[in-house]
N, C-alpha and C positions, 0 to 999 in steps of 0.2 A: 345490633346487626346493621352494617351498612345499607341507604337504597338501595343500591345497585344489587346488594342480594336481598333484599326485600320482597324483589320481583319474582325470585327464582320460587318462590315460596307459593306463588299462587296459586298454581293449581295441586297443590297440597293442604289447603286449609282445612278441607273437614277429617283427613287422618290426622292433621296436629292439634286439632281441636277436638278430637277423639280421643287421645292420646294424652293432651291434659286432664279431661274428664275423667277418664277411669284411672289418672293416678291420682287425683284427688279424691276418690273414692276412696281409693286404696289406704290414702293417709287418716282417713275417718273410720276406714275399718282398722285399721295397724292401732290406733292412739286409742278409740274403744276397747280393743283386748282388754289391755290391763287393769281400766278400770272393771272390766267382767271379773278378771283374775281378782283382782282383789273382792268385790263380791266372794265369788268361789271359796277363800280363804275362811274370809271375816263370819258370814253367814253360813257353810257349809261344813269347813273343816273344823275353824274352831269350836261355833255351835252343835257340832256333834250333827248334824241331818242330815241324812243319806238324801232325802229330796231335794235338799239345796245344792244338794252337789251335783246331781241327774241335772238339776233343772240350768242353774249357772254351766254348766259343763257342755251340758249341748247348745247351749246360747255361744260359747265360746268354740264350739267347734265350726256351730254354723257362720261365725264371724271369719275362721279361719279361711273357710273353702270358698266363701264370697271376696274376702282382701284377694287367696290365692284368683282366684275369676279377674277381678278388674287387673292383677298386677300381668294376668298372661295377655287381656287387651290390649293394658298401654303397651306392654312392649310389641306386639302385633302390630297395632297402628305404629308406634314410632317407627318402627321398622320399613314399614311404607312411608313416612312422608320424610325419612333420611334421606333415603334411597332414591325416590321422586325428587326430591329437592337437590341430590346429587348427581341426579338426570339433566337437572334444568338446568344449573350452574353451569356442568360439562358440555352441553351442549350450547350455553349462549357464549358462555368460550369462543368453543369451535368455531361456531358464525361470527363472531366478531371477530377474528383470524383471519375466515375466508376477505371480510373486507378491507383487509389492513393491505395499503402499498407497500413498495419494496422499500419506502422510508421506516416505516413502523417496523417494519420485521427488519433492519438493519438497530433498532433500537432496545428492538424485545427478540433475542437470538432465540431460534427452535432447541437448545437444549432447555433455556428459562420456562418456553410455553411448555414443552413436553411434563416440567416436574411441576405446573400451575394445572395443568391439565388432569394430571395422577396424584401425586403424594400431596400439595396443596386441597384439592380437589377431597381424595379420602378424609385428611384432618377437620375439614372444613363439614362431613359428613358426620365424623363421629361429635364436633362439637353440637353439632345442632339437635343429634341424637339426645346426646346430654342434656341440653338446652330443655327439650322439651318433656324428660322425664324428670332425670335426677333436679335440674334446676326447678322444678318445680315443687318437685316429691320434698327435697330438703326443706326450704325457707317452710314450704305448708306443714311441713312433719314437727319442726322447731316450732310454730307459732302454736299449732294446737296441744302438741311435748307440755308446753312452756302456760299453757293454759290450764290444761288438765294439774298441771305440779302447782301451781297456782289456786287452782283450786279444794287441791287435799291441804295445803301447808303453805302461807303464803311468805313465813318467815322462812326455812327451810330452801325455797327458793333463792332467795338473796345470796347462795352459793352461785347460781348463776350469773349473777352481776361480777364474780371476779375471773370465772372461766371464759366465757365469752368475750369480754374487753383482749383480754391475753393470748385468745387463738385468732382472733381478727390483725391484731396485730403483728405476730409474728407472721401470718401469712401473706402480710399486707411485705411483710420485710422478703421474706424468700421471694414473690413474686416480682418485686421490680428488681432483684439481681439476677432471678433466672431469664427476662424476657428479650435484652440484648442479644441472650446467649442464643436462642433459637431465633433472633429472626437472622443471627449470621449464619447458622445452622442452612437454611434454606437457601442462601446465596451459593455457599459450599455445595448444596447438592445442583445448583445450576454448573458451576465446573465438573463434576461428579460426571452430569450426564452429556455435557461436551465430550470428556476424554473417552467417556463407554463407545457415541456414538460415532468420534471421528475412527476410533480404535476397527468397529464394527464395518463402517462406510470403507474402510480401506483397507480392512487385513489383508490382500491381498499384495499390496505395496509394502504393505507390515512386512509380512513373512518373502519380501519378493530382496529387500531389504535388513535381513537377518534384523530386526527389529524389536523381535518381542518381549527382550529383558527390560527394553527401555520404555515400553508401554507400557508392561507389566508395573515397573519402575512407576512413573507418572499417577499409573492408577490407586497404587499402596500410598502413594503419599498424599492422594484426595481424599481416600477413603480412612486413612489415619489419621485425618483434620478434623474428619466427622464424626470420626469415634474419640476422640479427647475431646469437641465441643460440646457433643451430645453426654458425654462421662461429667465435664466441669456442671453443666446445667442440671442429670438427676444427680447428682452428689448435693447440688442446692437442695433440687427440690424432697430428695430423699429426706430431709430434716421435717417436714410437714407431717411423719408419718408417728415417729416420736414428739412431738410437740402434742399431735393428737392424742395416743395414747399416753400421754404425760397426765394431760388436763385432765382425761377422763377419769384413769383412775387416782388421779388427786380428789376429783370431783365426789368420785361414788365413796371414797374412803371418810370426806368430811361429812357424806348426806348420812351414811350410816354411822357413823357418832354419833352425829346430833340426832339421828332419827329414835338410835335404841335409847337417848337419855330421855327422848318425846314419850317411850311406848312406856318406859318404867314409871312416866307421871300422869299415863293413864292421858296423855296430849293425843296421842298416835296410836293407831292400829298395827297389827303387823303386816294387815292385807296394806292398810295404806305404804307401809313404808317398802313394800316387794311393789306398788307398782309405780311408787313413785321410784324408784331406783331404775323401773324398766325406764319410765318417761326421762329420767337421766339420759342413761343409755342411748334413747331415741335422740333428743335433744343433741347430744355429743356426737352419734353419729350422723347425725344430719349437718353437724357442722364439717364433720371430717369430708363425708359427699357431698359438700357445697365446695370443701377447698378442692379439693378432685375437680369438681367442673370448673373452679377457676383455674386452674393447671394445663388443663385443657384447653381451655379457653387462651389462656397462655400464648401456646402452640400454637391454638390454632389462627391465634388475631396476627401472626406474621403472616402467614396461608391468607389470610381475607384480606390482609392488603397487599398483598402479590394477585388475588383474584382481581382484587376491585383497580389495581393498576391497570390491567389487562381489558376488564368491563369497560372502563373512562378513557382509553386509550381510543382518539378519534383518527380516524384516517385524513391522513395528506390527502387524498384523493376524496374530491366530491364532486358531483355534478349538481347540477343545476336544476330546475322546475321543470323549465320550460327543454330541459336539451333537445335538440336534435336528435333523430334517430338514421337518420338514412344520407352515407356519404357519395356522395355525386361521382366521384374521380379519386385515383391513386395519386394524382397531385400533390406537392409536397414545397410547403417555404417556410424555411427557417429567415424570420427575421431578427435580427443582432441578438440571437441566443445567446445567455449567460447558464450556469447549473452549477448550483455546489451539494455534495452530498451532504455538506453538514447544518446549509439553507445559511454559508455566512460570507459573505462579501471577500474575505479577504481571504476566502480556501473555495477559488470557482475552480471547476477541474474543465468548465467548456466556458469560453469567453468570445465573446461579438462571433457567432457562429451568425454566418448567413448566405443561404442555399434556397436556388430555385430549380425544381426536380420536375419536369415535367412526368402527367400522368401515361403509364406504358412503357416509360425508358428504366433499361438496367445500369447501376450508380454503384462503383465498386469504393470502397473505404479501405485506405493503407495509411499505417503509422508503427510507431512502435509501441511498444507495451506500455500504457500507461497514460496515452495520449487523446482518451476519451472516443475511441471508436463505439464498445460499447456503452457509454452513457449517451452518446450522440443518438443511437436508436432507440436506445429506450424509451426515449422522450416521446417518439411516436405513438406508443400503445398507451402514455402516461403509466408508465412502470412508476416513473418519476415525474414533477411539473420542474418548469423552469423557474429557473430564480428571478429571469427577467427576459423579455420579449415576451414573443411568440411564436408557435411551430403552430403550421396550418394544413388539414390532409383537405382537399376537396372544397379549396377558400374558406374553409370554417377555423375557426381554433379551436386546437383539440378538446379544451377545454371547458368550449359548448355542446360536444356530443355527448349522448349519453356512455357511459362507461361499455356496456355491454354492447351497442353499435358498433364504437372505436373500436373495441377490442377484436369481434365479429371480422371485420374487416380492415385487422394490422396481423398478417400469421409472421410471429415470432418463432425461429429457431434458436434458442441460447445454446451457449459454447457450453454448458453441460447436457450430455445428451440423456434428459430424464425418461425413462418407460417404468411402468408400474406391472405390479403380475395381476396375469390374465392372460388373456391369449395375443394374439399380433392383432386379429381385425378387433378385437374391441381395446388396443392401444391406438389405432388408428382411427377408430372412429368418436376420438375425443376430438377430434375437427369434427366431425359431424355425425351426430348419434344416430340417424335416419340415412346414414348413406349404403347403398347398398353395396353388394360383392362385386358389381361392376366397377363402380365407381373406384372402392377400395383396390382393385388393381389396377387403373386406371392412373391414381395419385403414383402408386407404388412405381407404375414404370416410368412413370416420368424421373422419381425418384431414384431409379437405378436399384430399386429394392426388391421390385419382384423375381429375376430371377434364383434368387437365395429365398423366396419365399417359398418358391414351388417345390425347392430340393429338399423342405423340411418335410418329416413327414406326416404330420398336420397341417401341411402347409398353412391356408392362413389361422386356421384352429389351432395350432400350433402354440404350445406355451410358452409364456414369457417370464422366466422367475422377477423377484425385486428388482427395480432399479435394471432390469434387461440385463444381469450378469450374463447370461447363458447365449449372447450376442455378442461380437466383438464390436471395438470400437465405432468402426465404420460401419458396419451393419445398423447399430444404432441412431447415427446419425441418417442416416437412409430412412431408416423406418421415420424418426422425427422428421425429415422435410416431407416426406407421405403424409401426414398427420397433421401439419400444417397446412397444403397443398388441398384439403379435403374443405378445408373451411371456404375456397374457393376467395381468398380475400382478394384487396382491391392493391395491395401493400405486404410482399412478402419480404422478410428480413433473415437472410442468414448470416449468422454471426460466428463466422471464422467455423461453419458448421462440415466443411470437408474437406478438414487437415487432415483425418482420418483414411480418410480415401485415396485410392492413387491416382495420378493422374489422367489416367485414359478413363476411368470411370466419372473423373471431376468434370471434365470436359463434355461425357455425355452428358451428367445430368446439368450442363449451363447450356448447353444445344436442345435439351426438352424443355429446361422452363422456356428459352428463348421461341420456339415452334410453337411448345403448348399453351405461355401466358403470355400473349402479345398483348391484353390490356391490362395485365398486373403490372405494379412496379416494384422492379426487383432491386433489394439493396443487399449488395454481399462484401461483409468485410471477412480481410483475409490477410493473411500473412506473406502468399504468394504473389508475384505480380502475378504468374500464369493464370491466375485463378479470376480475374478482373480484367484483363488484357486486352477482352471483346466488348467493354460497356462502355457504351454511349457518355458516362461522365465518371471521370476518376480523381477522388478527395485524398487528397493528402493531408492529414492530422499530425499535429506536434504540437505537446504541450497544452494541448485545449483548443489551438487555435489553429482555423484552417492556413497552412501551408501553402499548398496550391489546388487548383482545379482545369479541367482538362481531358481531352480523351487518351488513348496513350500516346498519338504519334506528338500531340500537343507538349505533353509533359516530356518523353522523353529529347524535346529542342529546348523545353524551356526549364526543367527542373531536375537539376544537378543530383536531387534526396533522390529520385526515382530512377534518373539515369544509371545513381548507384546502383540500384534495388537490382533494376533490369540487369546488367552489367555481372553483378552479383549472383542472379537467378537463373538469367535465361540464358546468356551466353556462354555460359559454362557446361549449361547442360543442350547447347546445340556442337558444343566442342568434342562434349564427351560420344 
């Protein structure tokens, strides 16, 4: 097992050390039967005594009901420290998720963590199950088998020197052609659970789009990659199963030859050769459930290195010992910013950015699709670091504050407008979990959201299914800039956040932030000029690289792109 699940293991150690215990019992009780048994045989049946047979009989039953006792433990305890152990795994996942930037989770996509998370995660449970029964119970079942046969017959044994070489072998053969097959198997199920979840996230565009034969379509042919890869791999591994049963009864076929030519020369007993045939038996079957846990094992070592990619996966984002905790001002300079998402020189998506944003002014952002509006903000909250300069909020660079300061005091709006279910005030008060019902309507009318709040009839109790379906577009974005607005930051960003809204309502809520956050600074990118029309400074983006800068009367004398914009936007609609 790799370190990294090493760890997950700790606070399990005394159920899997409890768990080895009683199946080592178990194998001292299982491998004594037979020698009872043959007692039983040799001294009670053949020599005729009803007392040897009383006496060996209950020896051999009480042997029974104590193996049955330790074999109901071990699986008891295993059963706990699987389970515990796929607690730990699952959950240092989760947390090392929560810490990953938007670099990492652009690398490790939410359909990949989703099946690391579940089907990785179970695999990864039942091996360790295995691990600490069957891998154990076998090799100790085989050694003592193998000792016990050893010590009735030691020629007799030397059948085992040719079964053994030959099941090692063949399994050693299935094994490195089956394990290709599943770690593609587990790439296959990351596509699998893209198509489930883009299908799910959007039925509604699905079916808005007479779309569903070609979903449907998409889904049959992931799901029919994974049914022929997972077919090619047991069609391998199915050969393990007859190889097993080959050996064995090769095996038991030549020990009883030789055994009845032993018993007619007066060599062997008959008890001897029934429990040496059981320790056969054992012996064989402990090699068949030792290739079982490697099969498993199999499976599951694609699963532990999709886990431990995940574990060792370190975040882009780190802060420092010493950071900062507390920002002075919404103050903002971008000096000769560069950013590439793919951190490579020769694919910057922002080049020689440089911006001086004093703290309390509102900073509208226009360009067209593609031209780094939002990676430009993002850089504020360190969603993302820069590939080169620096970006500074309150003369510091961002990248000496501590994460959760920054963050505290940068409120992000993104252009998807995310709400989770629950009700609206505790969607809202993910800006601030301590805020009260004043407060929370307070954010909201600035927002332009309370009066749709009060017409529900929970109003703010009111519930929120997944993802805020049961909201329309706008409504959404409403409740997000509430929910932002609550965190009370130094630095509010909304990102193209009230396309959604119509105008007379876009208008009020740029007339409350402007009344209600005269020391926040506000940066709103947008599509509309009308939407930035009133802000103190307005960026023009293309291509990465600032355009122009200016307020509007500014741009529209000195820049032709905006003149257009205007010309395009407003004038048309002062005509109409």
């Amino acid at each position: 097992m790799i370190p990294a699940l090493k760890k997950q293991a700790a606070g399990n150690r005394l159920p899997t050390f409890l768990t080895i215990l009683f199946v080592l019992l178990e194998v001292v009780m299982d491998v004594t039967i037979p020698y009872m048994m043959a007692n039983l045989l040799d001294r009670g049946i053949s020599g005729a005594s009803m007392n040897e047979i009383i006496y060996w009989g209950a020896i051999l039953l009480l042997c029974s009901f104590i193996a049955l006792a330790f074999g109901v433990l071990s699986g008891h305890f295993a059963a706990r420290a699987s389970t515990g152990f796929a607690r730990n795994v699952r959950r240092s996942l989760y947390h090392k998720i929560q810490e990953f930037s938007f670099a990492n989770l652009d690398r490790l996509p939410s359909s990949s963590l989703v099946t690391r998370l579940t089907t990785d995660v179970t695999n990864v449970q039942m091996a360790y199950q295995m691990l600490t029964r069957i891998a154990v119970r076998s090799p100790a079942m085989l050694f003592f088998s193998f000792f016990m046969a050893y010590t009735i017959n030691s020629s007799l044994s030397l059948v085992f020197l040719v079964a053994i070489p030959t099941l090692a072998l063949g399994l050693f053969l299935l094994i490195r052609t089956a394990f290709p097959i599943f770690t593609k198997v587990f790439k296959t199920y990351d596509r699998l659970n893209t198509v489930v979840q883009e299908n799910i996230r959007s039925i509604r565009v699905v079916k808005s789009f007479v779309r569903e034969e070609h979903e449907i379509e998409k889904f049959n042919t992931v799901n029919a990659e994974i049914y022929n890869q997972f077919s090619k791999a047991e069609k391998i591994i199915a050969f393990n199963s007859p190889l097993m049963q080959g050996t064995m009864y090769a095996s038991i076929l030549a020990i009883s030859y030789i055994g009845a030519r032993l018993i007619t020369t007066s060599s062997m007993t008959t008890g001897q050769l029934m429990s040496f045939i059981t320790y056969t038996s054992q012996i064989l079957m402990s090699l068949m459930l030792l290739s079982m846990v490697v099969v498993m094992l199999t499976i599951s070592r694609a699963a532990v290195q999709r886990i431990e990619e995940v574990l060792k996966e370190e975040s882009d984002i780190t802060e420092k010992p010493d950071a900062v905790t507390t920002v002075k001002d919404g103050s903002i300079i971008f000096d000769d910013v560069s950013f590439s998402y793919t951190n490579q020189a020769d694919k910057l998506n922002l080049e020689g950015i440089t911006l001086d944003i004093p703290s309390g002014s509102t900073v509208g952002i226009l360009g067209p699709t593609g031209s780094g509006k939002s990676s430009l903000v993002q850089l504020l909250a360190r969603l993302y670091d820069v590939y080169s300069g620096s970006v500074k909020i309150g003369g510091v660079d961002v990248r000496d504050y501590s994460i959760k300061s920054l963050r505290d005091n940068v409120g992000v709006v993104l252009q998807k407008n995310t709400l989770f279910s629950g009700t609206v005030a505790e969607n809202l008060r993910w800006g601030n979990e301590d805020a009260s019902l004043e407060e929370l309507i307070r954010a909201a009318k600035i927002a332009q959201a309370h009066p749709f709040i009060e017409a529900l009839e929970e109003k703010y109790d009111s519930v929120v299914e997944q993802e805020g379906t049961n909201f329309s577009g706008g409504q959404r974005q409403r409740l997000t800039i509430a929910r932002a607005l609550l965190k009370r930051p130094k630095i509010l960003i909304l990102d193209d956040s009230t396309s959604a809204v119509d105008t007379k309502t876009e208008a009020s809520i740029r007339a409350a932030l402007k009344n209600e956050l005269k020391e926040t600074t506000k940066i709103i990118i947008a599509q509309r000029v009308g939407s930035v029309i009133d802000a103190d400074q307005i960026i023009m983006l293309e291509d990465g690289k600032i355009h122009a800068v200016g307020n509007h009367e500014t741009l529209l004398r000195s820049c032709t792109r905006y003149q257009k914009m205007y010309d395009s936007q407003m004038r048309k609609k002062e005509r109409a």
